[in-house]
N, C-alpha and C positions, 0 to 999 in steps of 0.2 A: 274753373267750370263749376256751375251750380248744380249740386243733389240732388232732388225733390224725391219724395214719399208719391206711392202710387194715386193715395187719394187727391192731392195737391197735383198731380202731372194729370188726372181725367178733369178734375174743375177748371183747369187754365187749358187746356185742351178742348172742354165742349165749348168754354169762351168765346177761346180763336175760332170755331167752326161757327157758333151764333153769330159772330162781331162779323164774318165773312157772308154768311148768307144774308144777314144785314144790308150789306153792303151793298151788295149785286140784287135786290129783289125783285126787280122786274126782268132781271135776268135768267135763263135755263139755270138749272142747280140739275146735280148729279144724283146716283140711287141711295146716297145716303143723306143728302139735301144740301153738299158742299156747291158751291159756286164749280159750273160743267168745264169752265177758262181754266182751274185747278189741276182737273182731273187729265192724270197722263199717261195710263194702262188699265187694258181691261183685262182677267182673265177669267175662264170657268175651269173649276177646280171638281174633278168627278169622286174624289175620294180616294182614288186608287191608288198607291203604292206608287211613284214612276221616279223618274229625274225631275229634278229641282226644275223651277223657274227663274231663270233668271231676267230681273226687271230693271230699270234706269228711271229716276225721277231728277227733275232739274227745277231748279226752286231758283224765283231772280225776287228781292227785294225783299227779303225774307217773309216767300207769304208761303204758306203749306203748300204740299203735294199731295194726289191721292191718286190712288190704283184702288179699281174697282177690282171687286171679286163675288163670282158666280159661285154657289156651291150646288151642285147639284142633289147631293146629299148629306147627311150628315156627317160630319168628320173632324178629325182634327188636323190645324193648320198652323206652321210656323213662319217668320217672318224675320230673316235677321240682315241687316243691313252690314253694307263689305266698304264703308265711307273710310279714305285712308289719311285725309287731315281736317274731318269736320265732325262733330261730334252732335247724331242724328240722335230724334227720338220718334219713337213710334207707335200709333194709337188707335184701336181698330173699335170703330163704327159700326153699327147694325144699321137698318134700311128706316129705323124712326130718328137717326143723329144723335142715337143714345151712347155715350162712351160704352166701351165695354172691360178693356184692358187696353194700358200703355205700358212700356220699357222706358228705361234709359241705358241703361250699362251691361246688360243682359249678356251682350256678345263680346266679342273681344275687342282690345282696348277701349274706345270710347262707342264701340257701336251699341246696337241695341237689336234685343231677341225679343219677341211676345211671341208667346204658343199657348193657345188654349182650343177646347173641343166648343164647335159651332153645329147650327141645326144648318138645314140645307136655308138656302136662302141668301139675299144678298148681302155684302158687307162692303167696308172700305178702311183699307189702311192708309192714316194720315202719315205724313213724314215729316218732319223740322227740323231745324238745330237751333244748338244755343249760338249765341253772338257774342264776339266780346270786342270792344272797340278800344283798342292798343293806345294808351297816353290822350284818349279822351278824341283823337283826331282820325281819320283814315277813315277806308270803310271796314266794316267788320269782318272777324273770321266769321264764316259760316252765314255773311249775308245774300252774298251768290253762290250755289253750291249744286255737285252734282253727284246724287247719291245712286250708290247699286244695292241692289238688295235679290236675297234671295228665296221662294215662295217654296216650301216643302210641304208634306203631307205628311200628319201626324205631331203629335203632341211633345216636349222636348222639354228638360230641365234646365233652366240659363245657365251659361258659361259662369263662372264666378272671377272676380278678380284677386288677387292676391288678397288676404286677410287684411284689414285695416277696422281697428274697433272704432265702434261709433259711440261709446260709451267710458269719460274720464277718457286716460293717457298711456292706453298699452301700446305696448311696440309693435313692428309690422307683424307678427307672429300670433297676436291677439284675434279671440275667435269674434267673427260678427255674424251674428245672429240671423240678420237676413239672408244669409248662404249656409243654410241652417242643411239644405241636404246635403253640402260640401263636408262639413266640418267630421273632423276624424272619428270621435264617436258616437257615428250614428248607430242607433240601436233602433230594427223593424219591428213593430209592436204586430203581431199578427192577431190576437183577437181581435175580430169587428167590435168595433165603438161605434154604439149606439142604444138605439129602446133598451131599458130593461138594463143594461150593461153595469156591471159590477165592479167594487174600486179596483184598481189595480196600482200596488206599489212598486216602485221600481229604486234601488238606492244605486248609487255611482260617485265616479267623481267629476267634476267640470274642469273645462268646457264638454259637456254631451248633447248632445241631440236625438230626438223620437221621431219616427216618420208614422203613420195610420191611417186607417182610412172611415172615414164617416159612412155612416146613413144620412140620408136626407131628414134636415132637423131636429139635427144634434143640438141636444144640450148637457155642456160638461163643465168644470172645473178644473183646472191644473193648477197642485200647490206644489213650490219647491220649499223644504224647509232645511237649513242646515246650521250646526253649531261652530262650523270654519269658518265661514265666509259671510258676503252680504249678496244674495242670490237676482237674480234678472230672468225672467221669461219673456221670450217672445214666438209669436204664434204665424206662421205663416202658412200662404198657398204654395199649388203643387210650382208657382212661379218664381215663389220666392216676396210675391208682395203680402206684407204686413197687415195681419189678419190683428193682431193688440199684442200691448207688452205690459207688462208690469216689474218695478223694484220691489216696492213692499208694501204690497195690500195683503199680505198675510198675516202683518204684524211683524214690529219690532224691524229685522232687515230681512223676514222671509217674503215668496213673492206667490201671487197668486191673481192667475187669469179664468172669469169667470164667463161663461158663453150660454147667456139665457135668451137670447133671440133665437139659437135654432144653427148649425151650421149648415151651408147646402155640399149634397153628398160630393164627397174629392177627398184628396190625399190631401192630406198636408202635414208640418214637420214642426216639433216645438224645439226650440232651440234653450237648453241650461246655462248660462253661463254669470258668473262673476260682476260686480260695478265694476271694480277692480279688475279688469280683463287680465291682468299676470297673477290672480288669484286662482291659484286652486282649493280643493277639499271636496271631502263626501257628504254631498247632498241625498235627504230623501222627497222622493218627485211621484208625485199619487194624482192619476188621472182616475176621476168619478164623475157619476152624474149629477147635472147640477140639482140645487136644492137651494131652498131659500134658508135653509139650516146651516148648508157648509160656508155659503156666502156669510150669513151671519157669524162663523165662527171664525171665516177668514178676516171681517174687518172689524177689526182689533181699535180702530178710529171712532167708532162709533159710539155717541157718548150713550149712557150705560141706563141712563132713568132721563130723557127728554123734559127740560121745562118740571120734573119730579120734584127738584129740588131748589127751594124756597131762596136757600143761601148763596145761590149763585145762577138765579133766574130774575130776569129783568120784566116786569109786567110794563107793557106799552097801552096805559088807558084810552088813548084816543084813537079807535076803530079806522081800518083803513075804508076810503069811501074811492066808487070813481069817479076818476077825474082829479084824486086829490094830487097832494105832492109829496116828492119822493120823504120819507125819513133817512136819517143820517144820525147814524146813532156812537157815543166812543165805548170804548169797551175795554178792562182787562182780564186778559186769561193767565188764574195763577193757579189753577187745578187743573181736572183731564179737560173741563169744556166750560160755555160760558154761552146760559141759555137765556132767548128773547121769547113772551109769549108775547103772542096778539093778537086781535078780532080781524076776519074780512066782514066787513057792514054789506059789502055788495059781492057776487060772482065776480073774481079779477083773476087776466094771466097776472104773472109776478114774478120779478124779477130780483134775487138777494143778492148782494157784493161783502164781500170780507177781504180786506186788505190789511197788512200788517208791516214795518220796518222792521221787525222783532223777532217773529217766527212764519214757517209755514203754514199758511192757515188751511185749514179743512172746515170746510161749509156742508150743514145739514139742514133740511126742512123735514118737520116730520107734522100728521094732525097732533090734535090734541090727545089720540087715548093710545099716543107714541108711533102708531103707522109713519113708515118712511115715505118719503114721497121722492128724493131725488138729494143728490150729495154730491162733491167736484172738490177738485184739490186744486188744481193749477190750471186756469181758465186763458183761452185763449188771448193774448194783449196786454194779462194781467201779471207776467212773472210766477209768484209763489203765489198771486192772491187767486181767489177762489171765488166762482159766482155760476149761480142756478138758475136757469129759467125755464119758467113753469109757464107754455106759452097756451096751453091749453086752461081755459077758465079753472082756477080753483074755489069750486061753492061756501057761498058766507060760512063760517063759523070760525071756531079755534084753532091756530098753527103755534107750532114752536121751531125757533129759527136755533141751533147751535152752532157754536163755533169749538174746534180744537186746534192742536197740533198733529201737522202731519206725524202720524208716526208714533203722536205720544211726549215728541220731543221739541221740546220748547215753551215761551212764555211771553206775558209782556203785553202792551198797548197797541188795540187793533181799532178798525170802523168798520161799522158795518154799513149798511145800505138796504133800503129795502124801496122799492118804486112798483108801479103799475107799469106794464107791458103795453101801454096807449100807443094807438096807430101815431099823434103828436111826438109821443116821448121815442119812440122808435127814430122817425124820420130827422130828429133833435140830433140822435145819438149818430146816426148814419151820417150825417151832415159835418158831426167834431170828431166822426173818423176818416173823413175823406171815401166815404166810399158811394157815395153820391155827391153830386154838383147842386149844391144850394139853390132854388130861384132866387129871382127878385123881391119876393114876397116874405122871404124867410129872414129879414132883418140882418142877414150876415154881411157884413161890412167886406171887401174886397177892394185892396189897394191897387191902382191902376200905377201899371211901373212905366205905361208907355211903347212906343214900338224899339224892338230889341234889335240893337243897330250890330254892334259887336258883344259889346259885356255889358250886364245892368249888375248891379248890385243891394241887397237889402239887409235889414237886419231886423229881426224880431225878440223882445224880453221878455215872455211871458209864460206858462205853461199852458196855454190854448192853443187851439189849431186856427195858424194865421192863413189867411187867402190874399192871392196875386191872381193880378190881371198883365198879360203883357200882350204884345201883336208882333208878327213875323210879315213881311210883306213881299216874301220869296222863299221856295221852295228850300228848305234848311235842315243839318242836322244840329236839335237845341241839346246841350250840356247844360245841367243845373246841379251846382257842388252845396253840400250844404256841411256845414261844422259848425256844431255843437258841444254846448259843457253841459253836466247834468245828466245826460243818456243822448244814444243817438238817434235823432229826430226821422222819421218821414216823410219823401216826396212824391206827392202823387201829380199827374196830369192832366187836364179834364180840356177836350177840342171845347170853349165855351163857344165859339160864336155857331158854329157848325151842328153836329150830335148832340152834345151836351155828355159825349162818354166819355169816361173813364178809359185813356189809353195809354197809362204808360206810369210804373211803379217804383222806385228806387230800391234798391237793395240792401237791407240795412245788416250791417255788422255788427253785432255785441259785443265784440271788442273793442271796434273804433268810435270815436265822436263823429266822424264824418261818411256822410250817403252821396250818390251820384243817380243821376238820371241821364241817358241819351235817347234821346228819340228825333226820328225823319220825321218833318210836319213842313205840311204846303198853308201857302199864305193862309192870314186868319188870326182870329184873338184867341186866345188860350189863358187858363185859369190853371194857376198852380195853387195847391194847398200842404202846408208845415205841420205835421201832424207830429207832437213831442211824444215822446216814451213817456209813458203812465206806467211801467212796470213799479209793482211796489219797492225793489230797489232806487229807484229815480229818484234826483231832488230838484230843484227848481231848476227849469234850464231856459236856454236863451240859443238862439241858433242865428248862424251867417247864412244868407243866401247869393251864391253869383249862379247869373246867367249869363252862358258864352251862345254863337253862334255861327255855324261853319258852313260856307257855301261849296259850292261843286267850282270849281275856275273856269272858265273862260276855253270852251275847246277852239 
């Protein structure tokens, strides 16, 4: 079964609810704008105190369910699913199709709990499950499915499942952070945190946990510092979903979560614990208000005189302009940092990359009279490498680009990158991550494999993202295996003759060289695209592709 993070279960969740009302649009849609064919309960919910609801949703082809819900007033509402071999998850919608919160494992065994406080007004909880298709063949668990669920009044803390760390290799015993109210010691901070609010220190040992309660737009900092251990914070809601975490933005192996947007008023719980989960020791752990002073004492990464120093600052004489093209600069870091300056000739967004086989890199932009502008250690796609963008115009003048080590620690031969943020270079880049389907016009070459009788086969040796063309000419479930040396490669799907969307993603393991895609597709041409690991660990790689596909027989 796959895990997902709360942010990651609303993204692929408002998806499905777009890609659905997509679908059906001259069709009725329901009060949170799902297709009304969906929707399989209604009920009003007055607030009061009473006996549960019990509801039934049946889901055929794995498309969503939805139970509308009336509030007539403001309240809080729980939602936990009774699925006893299908593993549901559940997402509740406001009346604009705005996610609001999802579960997955909330409830007991695989089910899932969401409880949170609503205004009066209408809502909708989505239902699904995951799929998993047994030896590549059959149909899936959880592709026809019939879920129960039960609708309560009032607000509730999720079930927790047995401890299982998500951090390194502790045993079942090891505390996880995200069940931050579960864990043994928890300690109620009862001063109010907020305005005004004064440090408060608190020392212990780990695994602990704090629970508190906010004013509406808070801004704090939590530093764990300790001389036993290598310390981990993480910050959640009164749900349980992941508010930020940090290992060591405090320096060195202390950890430190800083919250200068503001939090909105609720409980919620920091959880202390360990890299090391079978580590113990006594930590000291100081909640204060934020400042740009503690922040700045907290990152210890920061290189110390920006572009100041002569002997290890690179001047780039030729001015960026736009429209120009990207720079691609080598570099090595054999002290704390290793600084670039350089002119903007015109208003550019901007986009830096730092990539390294060596060390962790840490990427900084700062102006020229040292102001920060923006900083990233490990960037999405990029492994350990690091990259910033600055999508909002930054005005002509002087910048300095640094580079360090995370941490402090490490050294060696890195690249840097530095490009314009062009609506071009954008759609370029969307294009060699698969996350858009090419036109005709974009020069991308796309090998036609022909129509997919049983199995086709291909191979690609390159480190670019290869595209296929194939055709199904019967309702089918297609299998595409892919194995790879080098890292493991990417398969996406794109309906080309049809949409032109994006429907259907491989699941890539870090461990393994090989991904899999299954997906149901009715007749039609289809566009597959091989998207290689770029993680700064990767080395050249080359990827097998087989296409199988599997019909319904003959009733």
């Amino acid at each position: 079964m796959k895990h997902i993070c709360s942010k990651s279960l609303l993204l692929s969740s408002v998806g499905m609810l777009a890609a659905s009302v997509g679908a059906v649009a001259a069709q009725d849609v329901g009060a949170c704008g799902q297709p009304v064919v969906l929707t399989q309960a209604q009920h009003e919910l007055s607030g009061t105190p009473g006996a549960a609801i019990d509801s039934r949703v049946s889901m055929a082809r794995h498309e969503p369910a939805y139970i509308e819900l009336d509030l007539t007033v403001a309240s809080g509402i729980t939602i936990e699913t009774l699925a006893l071999d299908v593993d549901p998850v559940v997402v509740i919608f406001d009346a604009t199709g705005a996610a609001l919160l999802g579960n997955d494992d909330g409830g007991s065994d695989l089910n899932s709990l969401v409880s949170l406080e609503l205004e009066a007004g209408q809502y909708c909880a989505q239902v699904s499950t995951y799929t998993d298709l047994p030896n590549g063949s059959g149909t899936p668990i959880g592709y026809n499915a019939e879920v129960a669920l039960q609708i309560r009044t009032g607000v509730e803390t999720p079930v927790v499942s047995p401890f299982v760390s998500p951090i390194g290799e502790g045993g079942d015993n090891a505390a996880n952070p995200s069940e931050c109210y579960a864990m043994a010691n928890l300690t109620q901070i009862e001063d109010p945190i907020g305005d005004g609010m004064e440090t408060i220190n608190l020392s212990g040992a780990t695994p602990s946990a704090f629970s508190f309660s906010v004013a509406d737009g808070t801004r704090m900092s939590l530093i764990a510092r300790s001389t036993e251990l290598d310390t981990v914070l993480t910050l959640v809601d009164v749900n349980g979903a992941e508010i930020a975490t940090d290992d060591d933005g405090a320096g060195g192996t202390d950890s430190h979560i800083g919250i200068d947007y503001g939090l909105p008023a609720g409980d919620y719980c920091v959880a202390v614990t360990g890299y090391d989960p079978a580590a113990t020791g006594a930590v000291d752990f100081t909640i204060s208000e934020f400042s740009d002073e503690v922040a700045a004492r907290a990152d210890t990464n920061m290189p110390s005189d920006p572009c100041g120093n002569a002997e290890n600052t690179t001047v780039l004489n030729a001015p960026f302009v736009a429209g120009g093209t990207a720079e691609m600069l080598q570099g090595l870091l054999a002290g704390d940092s290793q600084d670039f300056s350089f002119e903007l000739a015109d208003p550019m967004a901007l986009r830096l990359t730092a990539t390294s086989n060596s060390f962790d890199t840490y990427l900084w932009l700062h102006t020229a009279d040292g102001t920060k502008i923006g900083e990233n250690d490990d960037a999405d796609g990029l492994g350990i490498g690091s990259r910033i963008d600055n999508r909002t115009e930054l005005p002509a003048g002087s910048y300095c680009a640094s580079v360090t080590a995370f941490g402090n620690e490490g050294s060696g031969a890195f690249e840097l990158t530095l490009m314009e943020l062009s609506e071009a270079a954008l759609l370029a880049e969307a294009y060699d991550n698969a996350e858009i389907l090419p036109p005709a016009s974009s020069g991308i070459e796309m090998v036609d494999l022909g129509v997919l009788e049983r199995n086709l086969r291909t191979e690609n040796a390159g480190g670019e993202t290869q595209w296929y063309l194939f055709e199904v000419d019967t309702e089918s479930f297609v299998v595409i295996d892919g194995v790879s040396v080098g890292g493991p490669a990417e398969i996406v799907l794109f309906d080309y003759e049809g949409t032109g969307q994006r429907i259907a993603t491989s699941l890539v393991n870090s461990d393994e060289t090989n991904t899999r895609l299954v997906k149901k597709v009715g007749s039609g041409i289809y566009a597959v695209a091989v998207v290689p690991d770029r993680s700064s660990s990767a080395t050249v790689g080359a990827s097998s592709l087989s296409l199988q596909r599997y019909i319904r027989p003959p009733r």
